[in-house]
C-alpha positions as CSV (number, residue, x, y, z in Angstrom):
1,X,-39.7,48.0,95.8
2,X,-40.8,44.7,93.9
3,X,-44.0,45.0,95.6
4,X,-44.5,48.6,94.8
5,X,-43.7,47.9,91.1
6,X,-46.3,45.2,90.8
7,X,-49.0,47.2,92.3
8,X,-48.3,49.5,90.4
9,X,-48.6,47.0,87.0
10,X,-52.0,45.7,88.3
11,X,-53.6,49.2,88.8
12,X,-52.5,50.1,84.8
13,X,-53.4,46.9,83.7
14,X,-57.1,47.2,85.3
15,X,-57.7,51.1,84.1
16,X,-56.7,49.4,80.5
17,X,-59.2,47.0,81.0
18,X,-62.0,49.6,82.0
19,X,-61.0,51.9,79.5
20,X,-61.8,49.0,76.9
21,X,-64.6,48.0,77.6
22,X,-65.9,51.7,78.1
23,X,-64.9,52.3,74.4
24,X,-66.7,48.9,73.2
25,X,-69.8,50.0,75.0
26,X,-70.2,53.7,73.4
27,X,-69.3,52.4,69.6
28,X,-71.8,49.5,70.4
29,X,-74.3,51.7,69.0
30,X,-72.9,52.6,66.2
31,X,-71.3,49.4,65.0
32,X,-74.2,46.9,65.4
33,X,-75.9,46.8,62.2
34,X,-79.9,47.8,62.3
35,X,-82.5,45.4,61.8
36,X,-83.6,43.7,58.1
37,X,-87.0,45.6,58.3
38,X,-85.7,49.0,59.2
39,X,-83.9,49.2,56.5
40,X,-85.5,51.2,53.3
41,X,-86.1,48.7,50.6
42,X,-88.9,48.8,48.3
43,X,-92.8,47.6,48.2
44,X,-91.9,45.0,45.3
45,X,-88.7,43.6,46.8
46,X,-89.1,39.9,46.3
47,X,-85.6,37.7,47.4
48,X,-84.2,34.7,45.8
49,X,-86.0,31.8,47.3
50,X,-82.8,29.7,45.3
51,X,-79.4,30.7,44.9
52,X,-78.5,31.1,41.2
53,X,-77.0,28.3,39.6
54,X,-73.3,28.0,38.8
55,X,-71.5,29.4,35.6
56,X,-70.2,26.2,33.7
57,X,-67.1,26.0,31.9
58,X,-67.6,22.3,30.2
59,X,-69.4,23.8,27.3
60,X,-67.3,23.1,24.3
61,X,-65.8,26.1,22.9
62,X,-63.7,25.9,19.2
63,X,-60.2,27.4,19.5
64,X,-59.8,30.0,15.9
65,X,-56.1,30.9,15.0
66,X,-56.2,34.6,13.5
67,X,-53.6,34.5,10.9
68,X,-51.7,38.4,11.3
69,X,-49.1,38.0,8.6
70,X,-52.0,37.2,5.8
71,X,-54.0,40.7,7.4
72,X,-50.8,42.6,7.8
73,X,-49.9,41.5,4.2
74,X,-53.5,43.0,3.1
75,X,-52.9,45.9,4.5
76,X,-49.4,46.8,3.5
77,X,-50.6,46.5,0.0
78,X,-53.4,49.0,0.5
79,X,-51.0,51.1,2.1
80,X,-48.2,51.3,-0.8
81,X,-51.1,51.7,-3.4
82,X,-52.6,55.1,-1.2
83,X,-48.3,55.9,-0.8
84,X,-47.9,55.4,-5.1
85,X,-51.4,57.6,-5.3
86,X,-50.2,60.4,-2.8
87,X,-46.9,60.3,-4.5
88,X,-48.2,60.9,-8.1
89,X,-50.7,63.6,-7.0
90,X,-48.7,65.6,-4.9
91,X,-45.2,65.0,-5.0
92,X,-44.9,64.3,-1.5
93,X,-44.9,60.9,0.7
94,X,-45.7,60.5,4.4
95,X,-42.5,60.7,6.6
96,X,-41.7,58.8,10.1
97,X,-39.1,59.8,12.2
98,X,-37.6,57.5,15.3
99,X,-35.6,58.0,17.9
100,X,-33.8,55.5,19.6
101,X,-31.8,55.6,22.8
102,X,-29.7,52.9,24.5
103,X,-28.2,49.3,22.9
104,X,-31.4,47.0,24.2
105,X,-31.7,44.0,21.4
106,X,-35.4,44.3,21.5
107,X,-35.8,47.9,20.9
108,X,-33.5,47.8,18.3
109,X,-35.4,44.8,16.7
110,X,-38.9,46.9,17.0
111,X,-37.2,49.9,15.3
112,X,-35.5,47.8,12.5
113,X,-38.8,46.2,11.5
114,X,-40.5,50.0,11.4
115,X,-37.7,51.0,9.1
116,X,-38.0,47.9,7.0
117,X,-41.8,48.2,6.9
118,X,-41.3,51.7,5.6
119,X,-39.1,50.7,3.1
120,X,-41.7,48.4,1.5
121,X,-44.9,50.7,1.7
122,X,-42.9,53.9,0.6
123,X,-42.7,55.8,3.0
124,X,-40.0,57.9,4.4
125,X,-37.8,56.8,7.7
126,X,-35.9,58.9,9.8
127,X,-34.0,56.8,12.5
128,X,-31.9,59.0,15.3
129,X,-29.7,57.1,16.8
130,X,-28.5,57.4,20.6
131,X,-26.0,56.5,22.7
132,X,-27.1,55.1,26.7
133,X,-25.8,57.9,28.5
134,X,-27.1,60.7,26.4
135,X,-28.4,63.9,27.6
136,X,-32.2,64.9,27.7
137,X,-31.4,68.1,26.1
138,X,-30.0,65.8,23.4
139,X,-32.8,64.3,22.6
140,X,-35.5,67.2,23.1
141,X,-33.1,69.7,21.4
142,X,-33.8,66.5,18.5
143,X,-37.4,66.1,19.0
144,X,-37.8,69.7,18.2
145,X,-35.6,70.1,14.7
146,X,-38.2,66.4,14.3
147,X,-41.5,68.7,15.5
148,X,-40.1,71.6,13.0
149,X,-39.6,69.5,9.8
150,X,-42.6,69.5,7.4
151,X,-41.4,66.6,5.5
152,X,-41.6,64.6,8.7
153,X,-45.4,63.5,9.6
154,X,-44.8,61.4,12.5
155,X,-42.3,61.0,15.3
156,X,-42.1,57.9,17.6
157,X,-39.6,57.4,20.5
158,X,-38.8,53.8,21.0
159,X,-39.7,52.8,25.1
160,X,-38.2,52.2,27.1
161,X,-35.6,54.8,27.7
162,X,-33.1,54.5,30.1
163,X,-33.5,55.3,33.8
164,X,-31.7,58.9,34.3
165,X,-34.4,60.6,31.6
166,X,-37.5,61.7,32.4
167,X,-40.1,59.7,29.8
168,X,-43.2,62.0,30.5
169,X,-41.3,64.9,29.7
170,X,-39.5,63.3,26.7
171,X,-43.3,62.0,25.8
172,X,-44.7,65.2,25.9
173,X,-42.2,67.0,23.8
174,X,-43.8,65.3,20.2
175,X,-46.3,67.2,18.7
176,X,-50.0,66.7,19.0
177,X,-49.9,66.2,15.5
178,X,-47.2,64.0,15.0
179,X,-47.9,61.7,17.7
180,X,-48.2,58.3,16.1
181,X,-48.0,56.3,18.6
182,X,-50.6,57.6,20.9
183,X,-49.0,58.6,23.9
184,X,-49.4,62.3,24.4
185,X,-52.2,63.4,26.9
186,X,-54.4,64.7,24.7
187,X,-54.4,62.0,22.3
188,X,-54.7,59.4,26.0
189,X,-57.5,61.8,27.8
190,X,-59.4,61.6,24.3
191,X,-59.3,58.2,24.1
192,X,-60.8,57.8,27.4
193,X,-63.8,60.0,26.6
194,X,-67.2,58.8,25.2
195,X,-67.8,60.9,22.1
196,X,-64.1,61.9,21.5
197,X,-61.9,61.2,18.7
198,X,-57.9,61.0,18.9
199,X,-56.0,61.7,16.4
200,X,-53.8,58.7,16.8
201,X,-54.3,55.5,18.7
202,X,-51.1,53.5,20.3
203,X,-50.6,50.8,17.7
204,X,-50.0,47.7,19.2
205,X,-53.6,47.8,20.7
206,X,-55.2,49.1,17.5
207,X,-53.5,46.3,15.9
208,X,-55.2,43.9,17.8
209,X,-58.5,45.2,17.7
210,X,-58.0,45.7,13.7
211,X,-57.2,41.7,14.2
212,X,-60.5,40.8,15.8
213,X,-62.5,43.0,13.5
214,X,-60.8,41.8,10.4
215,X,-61.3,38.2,11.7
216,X,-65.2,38.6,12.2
217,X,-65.0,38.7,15.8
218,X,-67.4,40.2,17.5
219,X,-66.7,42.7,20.5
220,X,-69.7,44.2,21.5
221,X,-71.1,42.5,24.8
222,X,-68.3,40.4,25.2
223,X,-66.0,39.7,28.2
224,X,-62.6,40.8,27.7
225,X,-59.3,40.2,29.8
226,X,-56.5,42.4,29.4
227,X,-53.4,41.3,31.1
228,X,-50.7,44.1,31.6
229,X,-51.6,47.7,33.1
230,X,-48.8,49.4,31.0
231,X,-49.1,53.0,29.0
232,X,-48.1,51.5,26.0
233,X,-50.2,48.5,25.9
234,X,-52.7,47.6,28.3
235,X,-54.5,50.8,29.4
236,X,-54.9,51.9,25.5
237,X,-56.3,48.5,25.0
238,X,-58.7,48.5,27.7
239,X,-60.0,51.9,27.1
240,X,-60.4,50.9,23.1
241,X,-62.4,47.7,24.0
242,X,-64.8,49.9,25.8
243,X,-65.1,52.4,22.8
């Protein structure tokens, strides 16, 4: 029986081995790369007779500090002279309107500085308040009354939300028009178009561009690394350095 068995073992073991090299030899052919001068390159093709020399990074380069609070200072004060102007002309004053879900410290930090900021320029705040384990229909039910209200111009919803709520769909229930910080499709898909405009650009990268350019950087032609992939942050910033 043991005999049988290991006859049996050898005879599997060498149709394997046939089999193998069978399949080598017909792919032969078509894995072997063809020859340098078959290939279709053209009558001026001249190579490198030396390698190009190395990037070097022992060039000195000067380290500038961009000062944000003196820019952000600038422009708040533009910003409650156009608020006084709009005011006085037509009675009216741009409104914001936030909603925030869930107890995270950092979230509600973000918001409280928005409200704050609003304060000082003029401008009316809206702040919707949420517990952790509210409903969706909660909050699209007060996205809408938000998309309905003339007196409010913009509507932001603080990220992130908590797990059990669908974001996209939350995202996608703010107006086209009110979307002030970016994030609808539209406002996304035109952002990564040559030759379209968006009507609102997500404002922590627009801040930092408005940085640079206020700082007489630049950004034309230049190398720039983006670390982060997120929605909020790092694909708006990418796609607005290219633009």
């Amino acid at each position: 029986m043991l005999l049988i068995a290991r006859r049996a073992l050898a005879s599997a073991h060498s149709k394997a081995i046939r089999l193998t090299t069978r399949e080598v030899h017909c792919l032969s052919s078509i894995l072997v790369s063809p020859p340098l001068v078959s290939l279709d390159l053209p009558e001026n093709w001249i190579p490198y007779s030396d390698p190009p020399l190395p990037v070097s990074f022992e060039t000195k380069q000067e380290t500038v500090v961009i000062d944000g609070k003196v820019i952000a200072e600038e422009i708040r004060a533009k910003i409650i002279d156009e608020v006084g102007k709009m005011k006085m002309t037509v009675g009216k004053v741009p409104g914001l309107a936030v909603v925030l879900v869930g107890q995270q410290r950092d979230s509600q930090t973000y918001v409280r500085n928005k409200i704050k900021a609003c304060e000082e320029t003029g401008i009316k705040s809206v702040l919707a308040e949420l517990p952790e384990n509210c409903s969706e229909a909660k909050i699209l039910s007060i996205l809408k009354k938000f998309n309905e209200d003339p007196s409010i111009h913009g509507v932001l919803v603080q990220l992130p939300l908590p797990q059990h709520l669908d974001e996209s769909k939350i995202l996608n229930m703010v107006r086209l028009e009110k979307d002030v910080d970016g994030f609808h499709p539209l406002n996304m898909g035109n952002l990564a178009m040559r030759g379209r405009e968006p009507l609102f650009l997500s404002c922590t990268p627009k801040g930092c561009v408005e940085l640079l350019i206020r700082a007489g950087v630049e950004i034309g032609g230049k190398n720039a690394v983006v670390i982060g992939r997120s929605n909020i942050v790092g694909l708006p910033m990418s796609l607005l350095l290219q633009a």
